[in-house]
PADOTI-16448 format. One record per residue: x, y, z of N, C-alpha, C, O in turn. Coordinates in steps of 0.1 Angstrom, whole numbers, plus 5000, padded with zeros to 4 digits. Layout:
N
XYZXYZXYZXYZ...
END
This chain:
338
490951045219490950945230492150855229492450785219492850865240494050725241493850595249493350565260494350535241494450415250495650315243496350315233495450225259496750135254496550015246495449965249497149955238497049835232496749725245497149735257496049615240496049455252497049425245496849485234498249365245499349295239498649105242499249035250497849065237497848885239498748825229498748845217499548755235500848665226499648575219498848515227499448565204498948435196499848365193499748245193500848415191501748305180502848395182502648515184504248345180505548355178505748275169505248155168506748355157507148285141508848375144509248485145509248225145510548295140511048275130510248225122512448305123513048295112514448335113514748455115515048255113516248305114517148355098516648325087518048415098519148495088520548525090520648575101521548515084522248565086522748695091523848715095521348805091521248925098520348975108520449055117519448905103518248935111517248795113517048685108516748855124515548755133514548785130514448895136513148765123511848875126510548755136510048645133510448825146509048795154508048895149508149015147506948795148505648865147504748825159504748715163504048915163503348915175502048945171501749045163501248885175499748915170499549005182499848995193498749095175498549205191496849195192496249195181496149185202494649235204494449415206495049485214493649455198493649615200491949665203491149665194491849695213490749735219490049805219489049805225490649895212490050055209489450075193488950175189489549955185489349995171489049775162489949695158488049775164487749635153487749655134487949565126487649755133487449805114488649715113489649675120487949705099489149645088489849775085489249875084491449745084492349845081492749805070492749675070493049885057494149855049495249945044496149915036494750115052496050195053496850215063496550235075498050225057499650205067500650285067500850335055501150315073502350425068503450445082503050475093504550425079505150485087506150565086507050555077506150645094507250785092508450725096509450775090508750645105509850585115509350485121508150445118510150435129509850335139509050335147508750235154508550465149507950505160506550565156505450535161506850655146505750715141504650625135505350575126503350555133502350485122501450525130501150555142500750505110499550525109498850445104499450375095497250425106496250345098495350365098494850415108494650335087493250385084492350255077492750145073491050315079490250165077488750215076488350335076487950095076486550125076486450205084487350255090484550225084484250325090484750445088483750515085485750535087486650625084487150645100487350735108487250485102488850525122489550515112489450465100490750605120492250635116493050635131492750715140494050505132494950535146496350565144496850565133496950615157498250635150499150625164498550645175500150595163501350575174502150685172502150765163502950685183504050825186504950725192505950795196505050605196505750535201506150405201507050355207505250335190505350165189504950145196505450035199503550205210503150115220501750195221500750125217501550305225500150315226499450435214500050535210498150405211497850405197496150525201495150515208496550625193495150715196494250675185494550625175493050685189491650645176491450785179491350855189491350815164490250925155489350905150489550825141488150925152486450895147485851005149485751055160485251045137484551145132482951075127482851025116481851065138480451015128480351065112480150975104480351145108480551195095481751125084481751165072482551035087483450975079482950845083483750765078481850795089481450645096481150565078481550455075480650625069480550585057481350555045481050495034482550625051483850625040484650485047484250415057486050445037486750325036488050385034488350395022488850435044489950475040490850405038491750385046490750335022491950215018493850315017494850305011493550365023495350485020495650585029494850685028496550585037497050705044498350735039499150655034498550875043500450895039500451015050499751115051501750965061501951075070503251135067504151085061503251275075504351335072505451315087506751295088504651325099504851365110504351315123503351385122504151265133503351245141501951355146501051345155502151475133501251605135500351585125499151595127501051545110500351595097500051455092500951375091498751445087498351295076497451335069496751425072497351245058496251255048495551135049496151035055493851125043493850985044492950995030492551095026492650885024491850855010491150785011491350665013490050835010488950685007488650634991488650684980488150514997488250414982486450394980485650414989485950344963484650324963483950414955484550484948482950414956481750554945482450604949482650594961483350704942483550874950484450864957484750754962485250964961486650994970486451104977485951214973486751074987487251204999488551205005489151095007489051305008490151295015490351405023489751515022491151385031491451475047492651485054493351385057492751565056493951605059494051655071493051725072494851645084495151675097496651715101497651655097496751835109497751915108497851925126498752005128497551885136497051885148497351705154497251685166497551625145497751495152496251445151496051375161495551455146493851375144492751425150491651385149493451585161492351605168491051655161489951675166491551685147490551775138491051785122492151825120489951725111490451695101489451795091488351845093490451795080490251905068489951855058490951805054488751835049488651825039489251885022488751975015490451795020490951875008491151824994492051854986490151744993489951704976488151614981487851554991487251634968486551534968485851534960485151634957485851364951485451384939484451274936484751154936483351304933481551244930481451214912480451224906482551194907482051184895482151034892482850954897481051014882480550854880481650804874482150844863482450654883482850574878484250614887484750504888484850674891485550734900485950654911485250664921486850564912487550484923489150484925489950424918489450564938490650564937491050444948490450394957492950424938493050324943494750324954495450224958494950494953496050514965496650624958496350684947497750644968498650794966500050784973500150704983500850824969502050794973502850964969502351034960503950994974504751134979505851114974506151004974506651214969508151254963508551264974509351184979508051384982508751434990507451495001506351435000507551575008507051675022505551775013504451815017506051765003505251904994504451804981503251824978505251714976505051684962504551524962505251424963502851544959502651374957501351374948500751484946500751244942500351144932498951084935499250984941497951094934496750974935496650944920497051004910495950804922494850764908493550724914493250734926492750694905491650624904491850544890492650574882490950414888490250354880490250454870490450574871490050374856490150464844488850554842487750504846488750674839487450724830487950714814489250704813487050704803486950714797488550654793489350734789488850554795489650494790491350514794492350444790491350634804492550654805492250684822491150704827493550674829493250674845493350814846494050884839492450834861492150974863493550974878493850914888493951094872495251104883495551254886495651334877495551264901495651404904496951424912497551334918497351534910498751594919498751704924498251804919499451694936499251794946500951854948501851774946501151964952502552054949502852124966503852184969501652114973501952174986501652095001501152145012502151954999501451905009500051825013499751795025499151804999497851784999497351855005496551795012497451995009496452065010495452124998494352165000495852124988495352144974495652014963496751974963494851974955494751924945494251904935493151844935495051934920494751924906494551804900495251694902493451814891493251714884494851704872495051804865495651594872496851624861495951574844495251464843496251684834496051674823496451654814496551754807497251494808498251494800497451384791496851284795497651434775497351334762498351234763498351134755499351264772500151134768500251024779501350984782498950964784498650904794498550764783498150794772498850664785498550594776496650574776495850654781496450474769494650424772495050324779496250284778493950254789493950144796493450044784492850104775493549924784493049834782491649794783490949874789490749664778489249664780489749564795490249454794489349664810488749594818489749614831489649584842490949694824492049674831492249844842491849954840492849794850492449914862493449864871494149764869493349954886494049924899493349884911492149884913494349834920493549764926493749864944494849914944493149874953493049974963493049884974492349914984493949744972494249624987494949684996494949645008495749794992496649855006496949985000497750045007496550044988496450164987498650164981499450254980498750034979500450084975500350024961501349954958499350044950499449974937500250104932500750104920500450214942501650294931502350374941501950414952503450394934504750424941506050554936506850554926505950624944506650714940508450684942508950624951508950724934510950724936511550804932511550874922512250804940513750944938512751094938511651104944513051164932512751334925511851314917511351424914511151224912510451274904510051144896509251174887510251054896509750924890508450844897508650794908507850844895505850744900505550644888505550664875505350494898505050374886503550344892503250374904502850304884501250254888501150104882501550074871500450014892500649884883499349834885498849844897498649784873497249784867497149584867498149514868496049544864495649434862493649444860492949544858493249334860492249294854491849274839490849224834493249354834492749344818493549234813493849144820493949244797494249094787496049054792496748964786496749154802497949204799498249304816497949414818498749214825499549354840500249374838501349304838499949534834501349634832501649714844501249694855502649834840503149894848503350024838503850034826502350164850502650284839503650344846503650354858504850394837506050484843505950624837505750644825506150724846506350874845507450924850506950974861508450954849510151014851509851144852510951214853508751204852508551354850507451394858506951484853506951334869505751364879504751344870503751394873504751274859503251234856502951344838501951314832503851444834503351484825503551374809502951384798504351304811504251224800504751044810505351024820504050944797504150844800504650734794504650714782505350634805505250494793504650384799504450404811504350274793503750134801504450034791504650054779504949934796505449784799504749704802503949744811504649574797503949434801504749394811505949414812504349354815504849224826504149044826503349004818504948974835504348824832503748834847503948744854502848954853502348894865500848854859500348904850500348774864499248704860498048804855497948914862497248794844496348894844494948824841494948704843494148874837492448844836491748924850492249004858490748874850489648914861490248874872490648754872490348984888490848994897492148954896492448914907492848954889494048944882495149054884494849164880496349044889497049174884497949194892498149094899498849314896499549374906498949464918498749584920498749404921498449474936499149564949498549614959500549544945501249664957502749644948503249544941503149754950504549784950505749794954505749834966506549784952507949864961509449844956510049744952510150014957511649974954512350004963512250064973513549914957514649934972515550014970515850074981516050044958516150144951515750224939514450204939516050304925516050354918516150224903515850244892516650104911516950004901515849884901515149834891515949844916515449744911514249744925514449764937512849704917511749674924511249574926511849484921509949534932509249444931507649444934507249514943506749354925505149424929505149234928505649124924503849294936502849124944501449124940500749224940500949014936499649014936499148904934498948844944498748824922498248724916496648744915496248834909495648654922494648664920493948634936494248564945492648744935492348694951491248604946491348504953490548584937489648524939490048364937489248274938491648354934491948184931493448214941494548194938492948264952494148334966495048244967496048304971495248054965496247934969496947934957497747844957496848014945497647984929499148104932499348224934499848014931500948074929501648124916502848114914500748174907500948184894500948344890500248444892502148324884502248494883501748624895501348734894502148534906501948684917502748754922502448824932504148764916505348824918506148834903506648744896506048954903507348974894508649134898508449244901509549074895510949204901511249244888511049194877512049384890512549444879514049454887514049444899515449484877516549554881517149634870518349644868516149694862516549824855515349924855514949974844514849944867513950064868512750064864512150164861512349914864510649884856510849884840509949854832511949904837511549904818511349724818510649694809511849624825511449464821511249384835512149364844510149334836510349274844510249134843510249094831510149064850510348894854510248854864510548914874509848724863509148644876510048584884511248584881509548534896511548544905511048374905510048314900512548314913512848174911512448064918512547954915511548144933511048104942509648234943509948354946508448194942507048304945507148274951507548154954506348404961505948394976504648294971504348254959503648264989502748184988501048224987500148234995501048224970499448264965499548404964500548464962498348444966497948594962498548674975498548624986498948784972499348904982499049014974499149034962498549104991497949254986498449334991497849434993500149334996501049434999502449385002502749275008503249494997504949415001505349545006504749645005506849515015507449625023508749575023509149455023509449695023511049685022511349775037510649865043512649725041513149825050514949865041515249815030515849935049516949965047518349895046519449925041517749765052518549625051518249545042518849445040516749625031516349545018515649395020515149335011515749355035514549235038512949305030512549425029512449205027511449215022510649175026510949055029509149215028508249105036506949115026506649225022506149025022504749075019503849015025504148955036503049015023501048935033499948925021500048985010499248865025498048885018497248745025497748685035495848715019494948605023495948455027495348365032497048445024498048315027499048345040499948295048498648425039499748475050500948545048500748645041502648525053503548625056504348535047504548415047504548635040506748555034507748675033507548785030508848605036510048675033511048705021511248605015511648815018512648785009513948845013513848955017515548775014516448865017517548885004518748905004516948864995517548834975516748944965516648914954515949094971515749144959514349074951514049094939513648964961512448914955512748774949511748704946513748734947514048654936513448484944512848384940513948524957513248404965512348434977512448544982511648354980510748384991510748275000510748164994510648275014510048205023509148215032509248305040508048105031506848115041507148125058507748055065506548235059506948295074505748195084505948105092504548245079502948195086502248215078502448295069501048145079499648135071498648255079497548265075499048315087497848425093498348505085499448535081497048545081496648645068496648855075496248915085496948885068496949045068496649165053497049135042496149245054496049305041496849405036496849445024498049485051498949585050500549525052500649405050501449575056502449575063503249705056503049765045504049715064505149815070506449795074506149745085507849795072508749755080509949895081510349965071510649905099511749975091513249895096513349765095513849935099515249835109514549755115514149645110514449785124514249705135512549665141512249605151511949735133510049705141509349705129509649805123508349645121507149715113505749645121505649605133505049655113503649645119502649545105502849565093501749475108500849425098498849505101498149505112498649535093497349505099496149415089496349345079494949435095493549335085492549325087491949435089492149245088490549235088489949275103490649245112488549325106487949385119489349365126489849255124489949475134491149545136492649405143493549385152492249345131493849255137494949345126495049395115495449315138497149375140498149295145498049215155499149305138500349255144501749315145502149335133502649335153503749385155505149285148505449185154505649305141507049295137508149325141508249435144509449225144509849265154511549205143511649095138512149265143513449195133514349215141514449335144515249115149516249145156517149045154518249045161
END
């Protein structure tokens, strides 16, 4: 089923830069109320999202948006999508148990191709090398996180079996706010960044996951504690968001950047505002993140941030010139950097 977005103007935020402008446009969307917190886009044109219920919509255009709904997925929470194409997507659900699905057709019809019922089992996202080659986790079993990889596309997927996973911590795990607590880079490097335990680290694999390392960090840790989303701009230097949702106005340890490839990180000179549950980079290295406080910006590599707006989102996305936010029962907003 298609339909077009209502476009109602809420609010205009501007921001001015020496390069760029970003408007955000709160959009009304008519076709879909679920909470979203998977995003993805292929281009500017291409996104996707997924959310309660198991709706998944998607654009071919930056303007009008198809809903996919299957009654049979009405019980799943798909905190994660990763698209290839405006043809092919996967989507993950978060919670007891995992399913995931895969669509090769544009949404008209989805394939189930991993699903896993074992007790204690919560995945918390997946992220791609490339077209063929990509990464899930879940929450720890038995002390170490359960992490599978796929070699063809997510049409198949192995459980990965490596002793040299480190152990998690008592209590410590990931968190599934936008499904970007891990991140793939370059050929062959994937970082995962954990919280709730005594210590938020970051696990690193340079080798698709068969051997590991983990690093401390100073992002805040304890209960609901931790890193919550990822992202690099390049091969050097990253940045992850989080703090705490349950004390969402504490600006304490909810950002920290690296610029030697995650082996050290540190807290930047200006934190964004309170807890955030996802960040996005485009090509111009503007940075944006969201969470329960609303939007901030960075155009320094993380190091500084400024408050954009207090309306709250649980995703975003950016590329040149357009991204998108989405959140709670189906608000959405358009990004507009010019």
């Amino acid at each position: 089923m298609k339909s077009n977005l209502i476009y109602i103007l809420c609010f205009f935020i501007f921001f001015s830069c020496a390069e760029k402008e970003i408007k955000i446009t709160s959009v009304k969307n008519n076709i879909s109320e679920t909470s979203k917190r998977g995003l993805f886009a292929v281009n500017e044109n291409i996104i996707w999202t997924s959310g309660t219920k198991g709706i998944v919509l998607s654009t071919s255009n930056n303007k009008e948006w198809n809903k996919f709904e299957d009654t049979t997925f009405a019980a799943l929470d798909f905190r994660d999508i990763h698209a290839f194409n405006k043809k092919e997507a996967i989507v993950m659900s978060s919670g007891d148990g995992c399913e995931m699905y895969k669509t090769k057709d544009g949404g008209v019809s989805w394939k189930k191709v991993h699903e896993n019922k074992t007790e204690g089992i919560f995945f918390d996202g997946m992220d791609f090398w490339d077209d063929k080659n990509g990464i899930a986790f879940s929450d720890p079993i038995n002390n170490q996180f359960y992490i599978i990889t796929t070699t063809d596309g997510g049409n198949t997927w192995k459980k990965l079996y490596s002793k040299k996973i480190p152990e998690t911590l008592k209590g410590e795990a990931g968190f599934a706010a936008s499904g970007t607590g891990i991140v793939c880079v370059g050929d062959s490097t994937v970082y995962i960044g954990t919280g709730g335990g005594k210590i938020s680290r970051v696990f690193i694999s340079y080798n698709r996951g068969l051997t590991w390392a983990v690093v401390n960090t100073p992002m805040r840790s304890g209960e609901a504690s931790g890193i919550y989303s990822m992202v690099f701009l390049d091969e050097l230097n990253g940045v992850a968001v989080g703090g705490n949702y349950l004390d969402s106005a504490s600006i304490e340890g909810n950002c920290v950047i690296t610029s030697d490839g995650g082996l050290t990180w540190r807290l930047p000179k200006i934190p964004p505002t309170g807890y955030m549950s996802c960040v996005a980079y485009n090509d111009n290295s503007i940075l944006i993140c969201t969470g329960r406080n609303g939007i901030d910006v960075s155009y320094d590599k993380g190091n500084t941030w400024k408050h954009i707006t207090d309306d709250a989102y649980y995703s975003c996305v950016i590329n040149e010139d357009y991204g998108w936010l989405t959140g709670k029962e189906g608000k959405m907003a358009k990004i507009n950097l010019e």
